[in-house]
C-alpha positions, 0 to 999 in steps of 0.5 A: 236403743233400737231393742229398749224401744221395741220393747217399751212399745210392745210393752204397753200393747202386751202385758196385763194390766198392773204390771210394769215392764223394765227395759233392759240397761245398756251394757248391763247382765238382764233376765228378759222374760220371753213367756211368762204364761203356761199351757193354758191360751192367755191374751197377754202371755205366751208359754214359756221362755227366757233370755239371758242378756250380757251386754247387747248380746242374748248369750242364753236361751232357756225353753221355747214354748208356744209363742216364745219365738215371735218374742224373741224377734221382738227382742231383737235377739240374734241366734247368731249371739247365743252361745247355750239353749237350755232345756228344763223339760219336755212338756210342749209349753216349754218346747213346742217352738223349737223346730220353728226357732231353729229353721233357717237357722244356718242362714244366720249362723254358721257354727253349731248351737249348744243346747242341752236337755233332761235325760228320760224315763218311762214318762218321757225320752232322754233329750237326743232322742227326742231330738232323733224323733223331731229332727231325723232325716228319714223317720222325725217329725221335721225331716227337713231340719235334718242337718240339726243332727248332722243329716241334709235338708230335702227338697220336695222332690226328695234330694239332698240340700245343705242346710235347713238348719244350724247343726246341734251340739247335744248334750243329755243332763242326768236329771237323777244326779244328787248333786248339781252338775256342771253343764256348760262353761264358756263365753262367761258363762258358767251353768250348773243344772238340778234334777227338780220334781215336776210329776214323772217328768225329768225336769231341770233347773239351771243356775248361771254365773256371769261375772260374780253374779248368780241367776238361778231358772227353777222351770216348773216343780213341787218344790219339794225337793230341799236340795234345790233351796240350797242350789238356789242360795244367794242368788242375785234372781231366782225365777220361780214358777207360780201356776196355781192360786191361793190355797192349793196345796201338795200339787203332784206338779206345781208349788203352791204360792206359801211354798214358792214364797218359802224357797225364796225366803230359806234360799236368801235370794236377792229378788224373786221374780215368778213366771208361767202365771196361770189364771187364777186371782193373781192378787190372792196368790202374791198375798199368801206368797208374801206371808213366807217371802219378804225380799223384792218381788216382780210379777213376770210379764212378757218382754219385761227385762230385769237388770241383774244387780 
């Protein structure tokens, strides 16, 4: 009760105007939409992130971008409920929240979080080693959040503390794989993930079956790929990512609106829901969307909590 209330409250201050929220259902498996923004600063929407509820449980986290740690607390999310913190991919508006979430973490969770991430290329490292250059205790960014992988928190003096952070099981997904890979099955969760093209960046999607029902993240893409509709099909939610406007075509990062729309419609998905908005004319966008794409559609909006049926 407590969540559905801060969540509708927060929800009429928040979202832009002409798009309505959806509390989640008690008891219920729902996608909730922590940033439904990009990279680009937007009153209404932090970067990106999402929530995977099973019951009054957050069981999955997929990205942490800019922002998306306040609406985690706002949530009312517990680290101590997740059970898997996916990663698509290492651009800072997918990220960049990650040391923040996972500080102090070991205060409020005492067994190791699994979280796993792209391998690399010339463009980008592999996810441990961008972890290593974050979190080692002598040469990362945040030596202090050391104990993520495995090392000790330092005082301002410089000696050892426990703690600083939950420890990390980290796991690498082969972005190159042809096929879809199983990445991680435990606490009815069974996650698969698809190397997707986004640029020179290694980027995944995850699909996720809880019970006998199917939720598929696309992160950012050109959606050029055909293996990916078929990674998609059938399932109960697809999020896609819609940052570009009407008439934008062959994007070297981002599908188009009519290219979003087609993978929707080929993939026979139950609803469409499009997140990481850009500033552009909304209205525009969703009219050439629906010209491939006829099935039920929602405009993501932070907060905004969708019921898997």
């Amino acid at each position: 009760m407590r969540r559905s209330i801060a969540i509708g409250l927060l929800a009429a201050v928040l979202i832009p105007a002409g798009v309505s929220a959806q509390n989640c259902e008690p008891d219920s498996v729902a996608v909730q939409i922590l940033g439904s923004g990009g990279p680009r600063l937007d009153p209404f929407r932090t970067s990106t992130g999402y929530l995977l509820w099973v019951g009054d449980k957050a069981r999955m986290v997929v990205d942490m971008g800019g922002g998306a740690l306040a609406r985690f607390g706002q949530a009312r999310a517990k680290i101590g409920d997740v059970s898997l913190l996916a990663v698509s991919h290492l651009h800072p508006d997918h990220i960049s929240d990650l040391p923040a979430f996972l500080w102090l973490s070991h205060e409020v969770r005492k067994e190791p979080l699994r979280v796993i991430g792209p391998s690399g290329n010339e463009a980008a490292p592999d996810f441990a080693t961008f972890l290593a250059r974050l979190f080692d205790e002598k040469n990362g960014a945040f030596p202090m959040l050391g104990a993520t992988l495995g090392g000790k928190r330092r005082d301002m003096l410089g000696g050892p503390r426990p703690g600083g952070s939950v420890p990390l099981d980290v796991g690498v997904i082969d972005v190159t794989k042809a096929e879809p890979s199983t990445v991680y099955e435990a606490d009815g969760l069974t996650v698969t993930a698809l190397g997707i093209p986004h640029g020179n960046v290694p980027t995944l999607a995850y699909r996720v079956k809880i019970r006998s029902m199917s939720i598929v993240f696309s992160s950012d893409q050109t959606g050029t790929d055909p293996k990916f509709v078929d990674f998609a099909r059938g399932a109960n939610i697809l999020i896609m990512h819609l940052a570009h406007g009407a008439g934008v075509r062959n994007n070297p990062l981002h599908a188009g609106p009519d290219v979003v729309g087609r993978i929707a419609q080929e993939a026979g998905i139950g609803q469409l829901i499009v997140s990481h908005i850009g500033a552009f004319d909304l209205d525009a966008a969703l009219a050439e969307l629906k010209k491939s794409y006829t099935g039920p559609l929602t405009v993501g909006a932070d907060l905004q909590c969708t019921p898997v049926k």
